[in-house]
Structures are given as structure tokens and as C-alpha cells.
Backbone as a printed PyTorch tensor [residue, N CA C, xyz], in Angstrom:
tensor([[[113.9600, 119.2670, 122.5160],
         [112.7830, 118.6340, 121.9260],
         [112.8160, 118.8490, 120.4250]],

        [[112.7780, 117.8270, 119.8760],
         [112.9000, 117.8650, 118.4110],
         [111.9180, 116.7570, 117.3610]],

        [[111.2740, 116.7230, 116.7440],
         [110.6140, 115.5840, 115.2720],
         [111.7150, 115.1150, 114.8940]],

        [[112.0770, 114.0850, 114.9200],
         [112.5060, 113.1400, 113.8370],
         [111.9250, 112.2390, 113.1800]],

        [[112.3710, 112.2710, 112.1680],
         [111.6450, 111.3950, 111.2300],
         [111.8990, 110.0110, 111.0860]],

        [[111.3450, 108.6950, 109.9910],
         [111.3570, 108.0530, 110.1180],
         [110.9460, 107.5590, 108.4920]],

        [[111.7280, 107.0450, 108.0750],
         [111.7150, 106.1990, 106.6340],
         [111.9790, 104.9010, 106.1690]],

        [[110.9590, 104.2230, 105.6910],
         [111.0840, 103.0740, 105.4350],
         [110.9830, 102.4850, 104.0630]],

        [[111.6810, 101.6350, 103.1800],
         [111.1860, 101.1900, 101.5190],
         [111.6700,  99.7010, 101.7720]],

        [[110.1480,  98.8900, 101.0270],
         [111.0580,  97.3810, 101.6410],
         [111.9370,  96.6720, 100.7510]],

        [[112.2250,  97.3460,  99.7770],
         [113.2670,  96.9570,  98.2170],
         [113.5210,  97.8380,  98.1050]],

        [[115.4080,  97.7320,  97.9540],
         [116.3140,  98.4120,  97.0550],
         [115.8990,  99.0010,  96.0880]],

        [[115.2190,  98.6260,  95.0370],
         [114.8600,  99.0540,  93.6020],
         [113.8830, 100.3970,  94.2980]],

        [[112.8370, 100.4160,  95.2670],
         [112.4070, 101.7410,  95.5910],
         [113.1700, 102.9240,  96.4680]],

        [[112.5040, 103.7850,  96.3870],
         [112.9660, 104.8270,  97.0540],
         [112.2860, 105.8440,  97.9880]],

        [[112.6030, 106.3850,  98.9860],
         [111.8080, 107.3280,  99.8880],
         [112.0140, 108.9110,  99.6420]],

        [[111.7230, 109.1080,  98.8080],
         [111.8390, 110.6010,  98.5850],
         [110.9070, 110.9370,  98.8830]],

        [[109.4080, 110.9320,  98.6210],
         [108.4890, 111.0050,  99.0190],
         [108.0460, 111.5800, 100.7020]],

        [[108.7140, 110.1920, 101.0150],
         [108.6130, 110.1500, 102.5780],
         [109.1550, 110.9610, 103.1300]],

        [[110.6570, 111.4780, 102.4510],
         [111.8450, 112.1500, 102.8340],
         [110.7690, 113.7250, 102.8380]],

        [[110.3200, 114.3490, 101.3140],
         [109.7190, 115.4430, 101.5600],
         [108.7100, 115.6820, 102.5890]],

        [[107.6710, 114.7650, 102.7150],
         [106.9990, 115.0180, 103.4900],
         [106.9040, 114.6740, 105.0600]],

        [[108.1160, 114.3650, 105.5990],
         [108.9120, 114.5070, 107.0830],
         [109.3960, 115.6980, 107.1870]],

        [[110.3930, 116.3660, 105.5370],
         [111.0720, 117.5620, 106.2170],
         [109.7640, 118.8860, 106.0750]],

        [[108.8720, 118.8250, 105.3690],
         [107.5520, 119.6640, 105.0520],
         [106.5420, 119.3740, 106.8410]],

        [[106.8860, 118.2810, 107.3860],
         [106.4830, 118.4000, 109.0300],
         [107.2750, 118.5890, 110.1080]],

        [[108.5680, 119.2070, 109.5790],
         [109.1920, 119.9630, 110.5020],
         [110.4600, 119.1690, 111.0580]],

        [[110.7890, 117.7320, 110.3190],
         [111.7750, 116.8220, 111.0310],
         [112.9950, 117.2880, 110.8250]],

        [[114.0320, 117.1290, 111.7110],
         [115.5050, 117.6910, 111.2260],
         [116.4970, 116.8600, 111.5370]],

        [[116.1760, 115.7060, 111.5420],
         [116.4290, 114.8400, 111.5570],
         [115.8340, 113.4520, 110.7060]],

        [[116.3940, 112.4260, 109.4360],
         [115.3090, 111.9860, 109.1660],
         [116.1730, 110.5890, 109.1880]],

        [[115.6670, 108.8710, 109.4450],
         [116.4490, 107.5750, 109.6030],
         [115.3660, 107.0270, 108.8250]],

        [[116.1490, 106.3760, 107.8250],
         [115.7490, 105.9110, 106.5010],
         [116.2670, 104.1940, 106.1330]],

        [[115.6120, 102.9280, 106.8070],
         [115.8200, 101.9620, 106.0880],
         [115.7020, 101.7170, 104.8990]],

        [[116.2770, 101.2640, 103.9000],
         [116.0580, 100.5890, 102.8010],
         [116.2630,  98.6930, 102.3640]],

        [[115.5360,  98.4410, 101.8640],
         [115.2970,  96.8070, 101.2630],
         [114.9860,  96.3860, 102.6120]],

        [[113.7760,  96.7520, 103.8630],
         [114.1700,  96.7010, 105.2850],
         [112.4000,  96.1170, 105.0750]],

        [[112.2650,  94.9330, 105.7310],
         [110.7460,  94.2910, 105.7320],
         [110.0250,  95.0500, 106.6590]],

        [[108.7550,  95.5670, 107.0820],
         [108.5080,  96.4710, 107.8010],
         [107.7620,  95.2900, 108.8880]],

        [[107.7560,  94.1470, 108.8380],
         [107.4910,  92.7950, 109.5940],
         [108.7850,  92.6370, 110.6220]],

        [[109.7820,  92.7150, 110.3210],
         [111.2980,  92.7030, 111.1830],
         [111.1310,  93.8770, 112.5480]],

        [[110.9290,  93.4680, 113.5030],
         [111.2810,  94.3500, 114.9960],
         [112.3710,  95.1090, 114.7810]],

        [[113.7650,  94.2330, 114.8130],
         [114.7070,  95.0220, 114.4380],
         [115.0180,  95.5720, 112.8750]],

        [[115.4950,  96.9620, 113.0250],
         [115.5210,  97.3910, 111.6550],
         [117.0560,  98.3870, 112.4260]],

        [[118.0540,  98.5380, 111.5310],
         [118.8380,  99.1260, 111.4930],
         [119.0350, 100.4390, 111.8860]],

        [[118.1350, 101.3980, 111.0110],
         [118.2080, 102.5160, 111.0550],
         [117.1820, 103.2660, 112.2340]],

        [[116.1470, 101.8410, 112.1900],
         [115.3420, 102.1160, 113.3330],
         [115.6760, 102.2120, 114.6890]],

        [[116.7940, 101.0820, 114.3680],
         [117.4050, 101.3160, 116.2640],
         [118.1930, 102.5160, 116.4440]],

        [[118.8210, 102.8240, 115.2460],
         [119.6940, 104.1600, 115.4080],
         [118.7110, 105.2900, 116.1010]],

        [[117.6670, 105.6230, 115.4830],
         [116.5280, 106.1710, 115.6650],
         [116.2340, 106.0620, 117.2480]],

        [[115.7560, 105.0450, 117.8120],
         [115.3900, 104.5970, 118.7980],
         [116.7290, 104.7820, 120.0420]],

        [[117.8350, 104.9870, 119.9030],
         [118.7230, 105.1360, 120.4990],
         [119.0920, 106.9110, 120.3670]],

        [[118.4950, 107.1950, 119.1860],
         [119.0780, 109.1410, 119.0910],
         [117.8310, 109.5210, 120.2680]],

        [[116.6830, 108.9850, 120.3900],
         [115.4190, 109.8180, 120.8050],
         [115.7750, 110.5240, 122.4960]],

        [[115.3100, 111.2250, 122.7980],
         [115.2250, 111.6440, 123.9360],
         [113.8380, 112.2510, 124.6320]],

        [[114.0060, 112.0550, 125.4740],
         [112.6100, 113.0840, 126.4640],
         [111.7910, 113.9190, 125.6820]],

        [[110.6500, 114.0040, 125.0760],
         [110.2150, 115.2010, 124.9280],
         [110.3700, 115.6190, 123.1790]],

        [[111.1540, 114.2500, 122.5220],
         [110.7040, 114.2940, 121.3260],
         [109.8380, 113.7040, 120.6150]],

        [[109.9330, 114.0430, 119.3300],
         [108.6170, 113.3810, 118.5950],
         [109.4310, 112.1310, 117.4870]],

        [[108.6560, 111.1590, 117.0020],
         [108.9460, 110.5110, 116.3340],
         [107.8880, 110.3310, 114.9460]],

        [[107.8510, 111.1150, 113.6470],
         [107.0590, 111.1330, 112.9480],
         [107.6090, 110.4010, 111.3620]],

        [[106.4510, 109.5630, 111.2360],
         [106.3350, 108.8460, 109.7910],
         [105.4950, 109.3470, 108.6140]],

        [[105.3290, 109.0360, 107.6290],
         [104.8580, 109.5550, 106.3940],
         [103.4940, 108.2190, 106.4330]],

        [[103.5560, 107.6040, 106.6820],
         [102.5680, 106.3080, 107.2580],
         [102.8640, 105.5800, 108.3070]],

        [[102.0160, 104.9380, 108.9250],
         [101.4740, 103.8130, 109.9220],
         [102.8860, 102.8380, 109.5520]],

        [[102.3720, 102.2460, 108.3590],
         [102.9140, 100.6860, 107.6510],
         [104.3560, 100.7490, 107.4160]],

        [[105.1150, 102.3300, 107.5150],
         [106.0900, 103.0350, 107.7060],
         [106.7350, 102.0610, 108.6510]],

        [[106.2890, 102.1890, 109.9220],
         [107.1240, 101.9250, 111.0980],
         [106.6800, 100.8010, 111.2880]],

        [[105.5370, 100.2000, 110.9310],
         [105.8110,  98.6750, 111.1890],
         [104.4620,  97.5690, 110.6190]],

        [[104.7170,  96.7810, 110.1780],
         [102.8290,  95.7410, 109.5720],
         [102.2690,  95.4120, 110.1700]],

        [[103.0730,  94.8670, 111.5710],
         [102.0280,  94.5000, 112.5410],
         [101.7020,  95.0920, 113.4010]],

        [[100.6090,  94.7340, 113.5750],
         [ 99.5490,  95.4950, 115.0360],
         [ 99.9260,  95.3720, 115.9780]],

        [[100.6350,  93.9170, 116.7570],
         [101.0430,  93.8800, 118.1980],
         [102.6370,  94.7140, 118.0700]],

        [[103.7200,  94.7860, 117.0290],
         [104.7470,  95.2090, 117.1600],
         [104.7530,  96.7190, 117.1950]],

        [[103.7080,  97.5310, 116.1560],
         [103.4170,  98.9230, 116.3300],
         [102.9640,  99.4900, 117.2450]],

        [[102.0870,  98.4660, 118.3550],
         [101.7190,  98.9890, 119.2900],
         [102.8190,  99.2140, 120.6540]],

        [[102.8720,  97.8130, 120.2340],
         [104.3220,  97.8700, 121.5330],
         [105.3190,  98.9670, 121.6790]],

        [[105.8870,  99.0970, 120.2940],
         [106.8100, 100.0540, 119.9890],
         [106.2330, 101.6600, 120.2570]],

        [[104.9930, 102.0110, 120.0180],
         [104.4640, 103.1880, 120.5130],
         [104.2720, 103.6610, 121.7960]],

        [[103.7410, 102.3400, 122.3570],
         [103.6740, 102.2890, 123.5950],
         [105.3560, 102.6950, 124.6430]],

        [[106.6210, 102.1890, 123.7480],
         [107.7570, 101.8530, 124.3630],
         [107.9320, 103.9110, 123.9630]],

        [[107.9850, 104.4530, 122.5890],
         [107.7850, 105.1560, 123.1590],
         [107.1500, 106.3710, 124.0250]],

        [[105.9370, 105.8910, 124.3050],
         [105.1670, 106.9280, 125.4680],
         [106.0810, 106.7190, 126.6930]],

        [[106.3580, 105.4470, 126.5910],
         [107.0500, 104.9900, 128.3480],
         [108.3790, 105.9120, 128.4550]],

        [[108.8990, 106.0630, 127.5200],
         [110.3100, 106.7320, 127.7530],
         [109.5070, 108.5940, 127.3110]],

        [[108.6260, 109.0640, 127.1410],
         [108.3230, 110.6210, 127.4410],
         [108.3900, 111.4060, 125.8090]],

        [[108.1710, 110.3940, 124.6300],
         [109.1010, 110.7230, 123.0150],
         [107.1530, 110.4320, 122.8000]],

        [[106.3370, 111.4160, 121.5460],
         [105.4860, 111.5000, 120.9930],
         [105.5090, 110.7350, 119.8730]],

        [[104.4660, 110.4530, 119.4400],
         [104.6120, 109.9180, 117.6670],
         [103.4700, 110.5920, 116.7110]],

        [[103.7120, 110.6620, 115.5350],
         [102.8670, 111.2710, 114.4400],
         [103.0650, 110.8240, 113.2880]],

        [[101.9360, 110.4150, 112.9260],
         [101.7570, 109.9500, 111.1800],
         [101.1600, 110.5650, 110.7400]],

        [[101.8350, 111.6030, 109.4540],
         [101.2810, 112.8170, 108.6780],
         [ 99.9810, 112.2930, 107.9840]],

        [[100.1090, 111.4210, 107.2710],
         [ 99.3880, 110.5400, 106.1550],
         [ 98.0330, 110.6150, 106.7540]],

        [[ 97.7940, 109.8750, 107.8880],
         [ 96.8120, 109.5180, 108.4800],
         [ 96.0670, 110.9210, 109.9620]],

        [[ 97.3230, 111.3540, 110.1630],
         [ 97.0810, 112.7530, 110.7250],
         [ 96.7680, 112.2910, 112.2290]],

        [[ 97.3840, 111.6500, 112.7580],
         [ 97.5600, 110.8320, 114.3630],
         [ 98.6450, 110.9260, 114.7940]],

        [[ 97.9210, 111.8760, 116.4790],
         [ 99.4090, 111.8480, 116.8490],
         [ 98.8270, 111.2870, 118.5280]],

        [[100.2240, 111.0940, 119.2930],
         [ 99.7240, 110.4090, 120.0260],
         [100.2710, 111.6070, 121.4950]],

        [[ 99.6210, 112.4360, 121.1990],
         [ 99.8460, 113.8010, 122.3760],
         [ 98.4850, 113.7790, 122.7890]],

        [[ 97.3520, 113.4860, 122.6200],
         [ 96.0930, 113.1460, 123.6010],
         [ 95.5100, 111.9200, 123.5810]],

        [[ 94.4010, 111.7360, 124.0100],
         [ 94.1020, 110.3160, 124.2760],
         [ 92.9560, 110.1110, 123.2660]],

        [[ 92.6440, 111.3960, 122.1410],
         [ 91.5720, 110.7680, 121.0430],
         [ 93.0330, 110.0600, 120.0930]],

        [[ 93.9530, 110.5730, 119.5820],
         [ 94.9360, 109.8980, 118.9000],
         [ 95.1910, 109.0050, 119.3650]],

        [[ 95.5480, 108.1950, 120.1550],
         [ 95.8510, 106.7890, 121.1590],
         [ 94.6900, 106.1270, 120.2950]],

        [[ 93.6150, 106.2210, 120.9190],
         [ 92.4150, 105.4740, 120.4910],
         [ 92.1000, 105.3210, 118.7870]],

        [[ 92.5170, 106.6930, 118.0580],
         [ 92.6330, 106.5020, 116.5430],
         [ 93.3530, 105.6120, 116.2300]],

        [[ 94.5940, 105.4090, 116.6030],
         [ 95.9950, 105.0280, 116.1690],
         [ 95.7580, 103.4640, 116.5180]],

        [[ 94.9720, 102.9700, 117.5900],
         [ 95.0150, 101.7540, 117.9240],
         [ 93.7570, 100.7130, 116.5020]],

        [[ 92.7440, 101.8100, 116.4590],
         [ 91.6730, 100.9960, 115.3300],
         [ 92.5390, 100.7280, 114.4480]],

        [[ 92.6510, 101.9390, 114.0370],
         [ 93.8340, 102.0590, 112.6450],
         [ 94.5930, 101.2700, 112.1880]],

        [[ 95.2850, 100.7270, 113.2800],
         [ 96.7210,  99.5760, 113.2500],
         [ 95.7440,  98.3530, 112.7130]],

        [[ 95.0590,  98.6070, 113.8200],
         [ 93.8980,  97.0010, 113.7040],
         [ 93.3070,  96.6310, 111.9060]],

        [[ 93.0290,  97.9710, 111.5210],
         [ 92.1610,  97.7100, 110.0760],
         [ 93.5350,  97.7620, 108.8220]],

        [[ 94.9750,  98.3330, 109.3680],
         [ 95.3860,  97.7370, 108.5900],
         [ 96.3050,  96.7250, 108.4160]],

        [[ 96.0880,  95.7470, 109.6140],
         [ 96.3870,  94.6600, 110.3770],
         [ 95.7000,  93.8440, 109.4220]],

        [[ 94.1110,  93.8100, 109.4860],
         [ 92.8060,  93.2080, 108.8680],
         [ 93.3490,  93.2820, 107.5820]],

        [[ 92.9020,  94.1270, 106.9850],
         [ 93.6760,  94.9350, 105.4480],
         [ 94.3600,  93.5440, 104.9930]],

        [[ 95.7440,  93.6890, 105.6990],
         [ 97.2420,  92.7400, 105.1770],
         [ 97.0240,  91.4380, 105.0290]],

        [[ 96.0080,  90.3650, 106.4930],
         [ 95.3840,  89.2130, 106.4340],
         [ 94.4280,  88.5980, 105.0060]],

        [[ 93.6000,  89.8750, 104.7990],
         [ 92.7080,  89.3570, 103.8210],
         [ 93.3430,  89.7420, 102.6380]],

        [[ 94.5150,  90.3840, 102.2590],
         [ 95.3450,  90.0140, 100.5470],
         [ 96.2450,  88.4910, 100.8790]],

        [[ 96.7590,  88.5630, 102.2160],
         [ 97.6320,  87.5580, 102.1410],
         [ 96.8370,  86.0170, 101.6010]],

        [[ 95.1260,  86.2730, 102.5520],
         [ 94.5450,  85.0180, 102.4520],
         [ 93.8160,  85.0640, 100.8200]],

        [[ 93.8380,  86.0090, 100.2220],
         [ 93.4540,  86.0300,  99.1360],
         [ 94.6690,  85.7350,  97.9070]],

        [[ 95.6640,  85.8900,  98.2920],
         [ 96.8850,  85.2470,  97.3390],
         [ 96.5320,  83.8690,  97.2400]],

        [[ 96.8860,  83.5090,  98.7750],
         [ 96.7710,  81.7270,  99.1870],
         [ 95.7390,  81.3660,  98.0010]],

        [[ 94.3830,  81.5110,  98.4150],
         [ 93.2950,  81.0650,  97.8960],
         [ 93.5980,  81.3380,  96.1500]],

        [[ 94.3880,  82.3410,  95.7030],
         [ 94.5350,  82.5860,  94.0820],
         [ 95.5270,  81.5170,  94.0720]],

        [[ 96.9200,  81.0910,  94.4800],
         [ 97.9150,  80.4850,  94.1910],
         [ 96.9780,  78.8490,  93.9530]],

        [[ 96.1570,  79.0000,  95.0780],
         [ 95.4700,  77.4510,  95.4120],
         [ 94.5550,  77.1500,  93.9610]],

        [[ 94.0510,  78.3860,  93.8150],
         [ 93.2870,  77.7250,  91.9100],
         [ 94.0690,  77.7040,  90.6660]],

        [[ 95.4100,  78.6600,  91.0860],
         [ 96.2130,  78.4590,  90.1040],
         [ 96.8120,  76.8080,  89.5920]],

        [[ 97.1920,  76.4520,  90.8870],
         [ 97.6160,  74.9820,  91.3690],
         [ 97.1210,  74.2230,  90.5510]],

        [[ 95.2700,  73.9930,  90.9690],
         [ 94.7040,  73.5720,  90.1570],
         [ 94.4420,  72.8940,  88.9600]],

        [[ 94.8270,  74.2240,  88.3920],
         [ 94.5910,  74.6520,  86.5540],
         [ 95.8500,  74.5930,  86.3390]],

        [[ 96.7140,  73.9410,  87.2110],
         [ 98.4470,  73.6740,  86.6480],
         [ 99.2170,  74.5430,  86.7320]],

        [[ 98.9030,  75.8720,  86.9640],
         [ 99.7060,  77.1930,  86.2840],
         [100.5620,  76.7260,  87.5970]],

        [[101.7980,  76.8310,  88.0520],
         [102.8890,  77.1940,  89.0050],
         [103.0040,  78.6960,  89.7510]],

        [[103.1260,  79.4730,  90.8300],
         [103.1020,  80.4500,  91.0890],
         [104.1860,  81.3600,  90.8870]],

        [[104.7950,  82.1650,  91.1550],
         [106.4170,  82.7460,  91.1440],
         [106.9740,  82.9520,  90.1150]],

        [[108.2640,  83.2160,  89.8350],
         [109.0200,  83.7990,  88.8650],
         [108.8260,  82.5150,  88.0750]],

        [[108.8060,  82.8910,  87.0280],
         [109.2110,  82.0710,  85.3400],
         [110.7320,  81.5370,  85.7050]],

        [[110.5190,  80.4960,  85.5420],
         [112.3930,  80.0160,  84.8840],
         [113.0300,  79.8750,  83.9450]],

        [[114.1120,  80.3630,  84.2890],
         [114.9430,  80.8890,  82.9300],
         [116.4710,  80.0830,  83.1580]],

        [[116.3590,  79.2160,  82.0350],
         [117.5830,  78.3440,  81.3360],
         [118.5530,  79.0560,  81.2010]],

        [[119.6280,  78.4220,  80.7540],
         [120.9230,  78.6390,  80.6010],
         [120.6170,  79.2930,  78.7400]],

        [[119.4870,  78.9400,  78.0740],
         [119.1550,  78.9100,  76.6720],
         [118.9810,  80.6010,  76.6950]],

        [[118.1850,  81.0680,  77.6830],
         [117.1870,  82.3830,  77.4910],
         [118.3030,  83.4970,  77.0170]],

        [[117.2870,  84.1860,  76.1630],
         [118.2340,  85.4760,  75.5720],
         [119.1570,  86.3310,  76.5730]],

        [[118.5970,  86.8860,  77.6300],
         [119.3190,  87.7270,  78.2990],
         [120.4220,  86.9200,  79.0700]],

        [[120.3130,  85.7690,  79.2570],
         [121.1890,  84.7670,  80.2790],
         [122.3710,  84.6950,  78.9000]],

        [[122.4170,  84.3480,  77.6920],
         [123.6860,  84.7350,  76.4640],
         [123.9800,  85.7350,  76.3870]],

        [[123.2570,  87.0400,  76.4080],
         [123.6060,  87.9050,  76.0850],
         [124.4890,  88.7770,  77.9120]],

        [[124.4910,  88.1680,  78.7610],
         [124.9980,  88.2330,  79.6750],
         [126.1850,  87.5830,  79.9390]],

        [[126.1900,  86.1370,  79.1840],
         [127.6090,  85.9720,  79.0550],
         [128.3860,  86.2840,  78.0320]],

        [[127.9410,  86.6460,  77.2930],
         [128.5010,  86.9570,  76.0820],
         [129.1880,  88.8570,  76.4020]],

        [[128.7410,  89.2470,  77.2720],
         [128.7770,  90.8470,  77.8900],
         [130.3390,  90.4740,  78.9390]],

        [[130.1230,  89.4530,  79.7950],
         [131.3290,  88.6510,  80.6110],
         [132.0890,  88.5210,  79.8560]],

        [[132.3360,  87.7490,  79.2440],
         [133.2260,  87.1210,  78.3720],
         [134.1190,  88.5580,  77.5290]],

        [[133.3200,  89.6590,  77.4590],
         [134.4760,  90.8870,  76.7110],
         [135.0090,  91.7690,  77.8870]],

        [[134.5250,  91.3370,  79.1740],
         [135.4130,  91.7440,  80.1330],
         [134.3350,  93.0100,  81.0080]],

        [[133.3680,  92.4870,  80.3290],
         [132.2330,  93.5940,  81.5020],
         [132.1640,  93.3410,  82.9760]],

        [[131.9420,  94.2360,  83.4760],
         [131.6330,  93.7860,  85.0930],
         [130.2870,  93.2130,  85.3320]],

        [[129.5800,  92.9900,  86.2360],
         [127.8190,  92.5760,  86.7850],
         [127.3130,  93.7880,  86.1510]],

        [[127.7470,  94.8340,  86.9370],
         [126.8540,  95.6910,  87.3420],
         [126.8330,  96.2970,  86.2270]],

        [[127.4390,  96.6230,  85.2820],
         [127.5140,  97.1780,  83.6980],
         [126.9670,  96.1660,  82.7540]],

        [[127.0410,  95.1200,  83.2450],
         [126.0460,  94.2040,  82.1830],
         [124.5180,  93.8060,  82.5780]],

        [[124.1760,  94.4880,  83.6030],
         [122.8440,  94.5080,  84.3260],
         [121.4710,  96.1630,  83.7850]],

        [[123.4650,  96.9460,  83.7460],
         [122.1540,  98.0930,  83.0290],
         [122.2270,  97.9860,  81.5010]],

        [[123.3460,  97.4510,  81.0190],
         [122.5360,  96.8740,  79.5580],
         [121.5540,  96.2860,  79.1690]],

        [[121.5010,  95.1060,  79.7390],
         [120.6480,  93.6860,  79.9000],
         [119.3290,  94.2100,  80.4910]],

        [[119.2150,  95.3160,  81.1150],
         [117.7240,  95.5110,  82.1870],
         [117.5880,  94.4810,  83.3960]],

        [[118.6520,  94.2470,  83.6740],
         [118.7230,  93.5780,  85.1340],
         [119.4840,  93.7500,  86.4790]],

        [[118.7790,  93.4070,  87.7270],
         [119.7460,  93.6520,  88.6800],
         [121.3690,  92.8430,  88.5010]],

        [[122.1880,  93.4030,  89.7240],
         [123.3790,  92.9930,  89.4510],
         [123.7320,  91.5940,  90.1160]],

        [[122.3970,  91.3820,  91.2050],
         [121.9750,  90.0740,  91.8850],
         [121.1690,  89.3300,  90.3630]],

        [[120.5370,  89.3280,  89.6210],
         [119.9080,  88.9300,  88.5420],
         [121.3050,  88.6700,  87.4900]],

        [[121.9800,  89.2800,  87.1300],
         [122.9830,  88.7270,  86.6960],
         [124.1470,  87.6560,  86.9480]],

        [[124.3190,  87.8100,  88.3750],
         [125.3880,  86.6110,  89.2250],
         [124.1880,  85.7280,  88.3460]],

        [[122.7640,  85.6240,  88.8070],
         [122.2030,  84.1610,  88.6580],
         [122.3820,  83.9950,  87.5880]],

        [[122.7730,  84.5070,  86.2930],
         [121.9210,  84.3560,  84.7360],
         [123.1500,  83.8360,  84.5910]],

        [[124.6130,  84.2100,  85.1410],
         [125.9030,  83.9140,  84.8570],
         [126.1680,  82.8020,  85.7810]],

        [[125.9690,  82.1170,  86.6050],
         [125.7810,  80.5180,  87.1410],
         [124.8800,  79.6120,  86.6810]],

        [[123.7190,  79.7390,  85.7270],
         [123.1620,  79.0320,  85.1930],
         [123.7870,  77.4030,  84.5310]],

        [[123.6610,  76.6520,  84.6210],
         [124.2230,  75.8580,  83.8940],
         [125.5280,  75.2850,  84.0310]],

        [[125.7830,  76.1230,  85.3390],
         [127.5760,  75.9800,  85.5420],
         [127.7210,  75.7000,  86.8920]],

        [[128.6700,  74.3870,  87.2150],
         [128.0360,  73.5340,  88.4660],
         [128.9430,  74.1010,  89.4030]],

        [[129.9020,  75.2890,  89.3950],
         [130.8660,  75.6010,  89.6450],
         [131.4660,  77.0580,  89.8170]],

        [[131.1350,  77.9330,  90.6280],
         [130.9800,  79.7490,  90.1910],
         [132.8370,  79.4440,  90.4830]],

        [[133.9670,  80.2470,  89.8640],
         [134.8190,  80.3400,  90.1900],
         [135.3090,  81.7070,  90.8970]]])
């Protein structure tokens, strides 16, 4: 019988250290850590690893709820899947565990309000994007020409024989942000 832990960040650019301390500060000795991993996706990588290490009589603990999953019917299921196989769960954050039947009943509102929670930003984007519309503004990233400073100064970084990824921490950009700045304009990546 053992805690393992459970880590989730839904972009590369973040990180779970956080999460990491406060799994091994609840005793996990074991800890499975997705990264750039949507917490909307059933399947998750590290999660199935997880889900395949567990056995009888262990615990499965997160640093949050939203950790292991956004939605309400998939978190439940999955909790439920494991009570059925004899494996506990615990979320430090929120302080629910599901070893009696007042935690069950916590853990189920909980999901629900931050189920609710996620609906009313999502429907509140909609409704912002929808007056943006409006008033003309466009939503999303700015576009950037083949003209823009960092998109020259990116080829101009190419061109003396830099790699992506060395002209990304010059430039202040990813190394995916650079492929694009360096196809701009060019009907043809070679």
C-alpha cells in the first residue's frame, strides 16, 4: 500500500514543482507528471502509466481536483473506477479524501461547482469575444507579417547559421514561434 502522486501542467512553458512539493510533503513516493497535457483529455499519458502502476489498497493523491481532470462526469467516473478496483484518492488542496462516505459526498459538490466555475468563464469569454466582434476588434493572437521586427531579426539570426532553438532565446520566443516567424512569407519550408 502506497500514495502516489499525480501531476498535471496544461503547457510546456509551465511547470509542476509546486505540485511535485506538495505530493512528496503528503507522503507520495511515487509521483506521474503530465506536461502540455489538457486536463479535458480522458486519456493522458502519464495518467495511464499511473493507472496501470496502482494496486489494491493504494492511494492516488493530487495537489488539486482540476489536477486530474475539468470535467465532472470524467472525474467522477475515474474515481469511481478507482474505488471499484480497492485504490483511495486525495486532494491535498481541497483536503478530500475518498476513505469515508463524508469525502465521497464533498468530492462530488466540489467537482460540480468547479464544473459550474469553468461553464460560466467559458460563457463569459463567448459573450466578451461576441462584443468584441461588434466593435470590430478580432479575438486571438495579433498577426505578424513577414515585415515584423522579431520575424527579421529571426531570419537574419538563420541566415548566420543559428539553430530555432538559439534564436528563440534571443528573440524571446518559442522554438515552435520561430519555425512560424521563419515560414512567413515563404510558400515553401525546405
Amino acid at each position: 500500500m502506497g500514495s502516489v502522486g499525480y501531476a498535471r501542467v496544461s503547457t510546456v512553458e509551465q511547470n509542476a514543482d509546486l505540485q511535485h512539493a506538495a505530493l512528496k510533503t503528503a507522503g507520495c513516493t511515487r509521483i506521474f507528471t503530465d506536461e502540455g497535457v489538457s486536463g479535458t483529455r480522458a486519456s493522458r499519458p502519464e495518467l495511464d502509466k499511473l493507472l496501470d502502476h496502482l494496486r489494491e489498497g493504494d492511494e492516488v493523491v493530487v495537489w488539486k481536483l482540476d489536477r486530474l481532470g475539468r470535467n465532472t462526469r470524467n472525474l467522477l467516473a475515474l474515481i469511481d473506477d478507482l474505488e471499484q478496483r480497492g485504490v483511495h484518492f486525495r486532494s491535498v488542496t481541497e483536503g478530500i479524501s475518498t476513505t469515508g462516505p463524508m469525502g465521497k459526498a464533498m468530492l462530488t459538490v466540489m467537482s460540480a461547482f468547479a464544473q459550474l466555475e469553468r461553464d460560466q468563464l467559458a460563457e463569459r469569454t463567448r459573450a466578451g469575444m461576441a462584443i468584441a466582434a461588434e466593435h470590430g476588434r478580432k479575438a486571438g493572437r495579433r498577426e505578424v507579417t513577414a515585415e515584423h521586427v522579431k520575424v527579421r531579426r529571426a531570419r537574419d539570426l538563420k541566415a548566420q547559421g543559428l539553430a530555432p532553438a538559439d534564436i528563440g532565446k534571443i528573440i524571446g520566443a518559442s522554438r515552435a514561434t520561430v519555425y512560424r516567424y521563419l515560414s512567413l512569407g515563404v510558400t515553401e519550408m525546405p
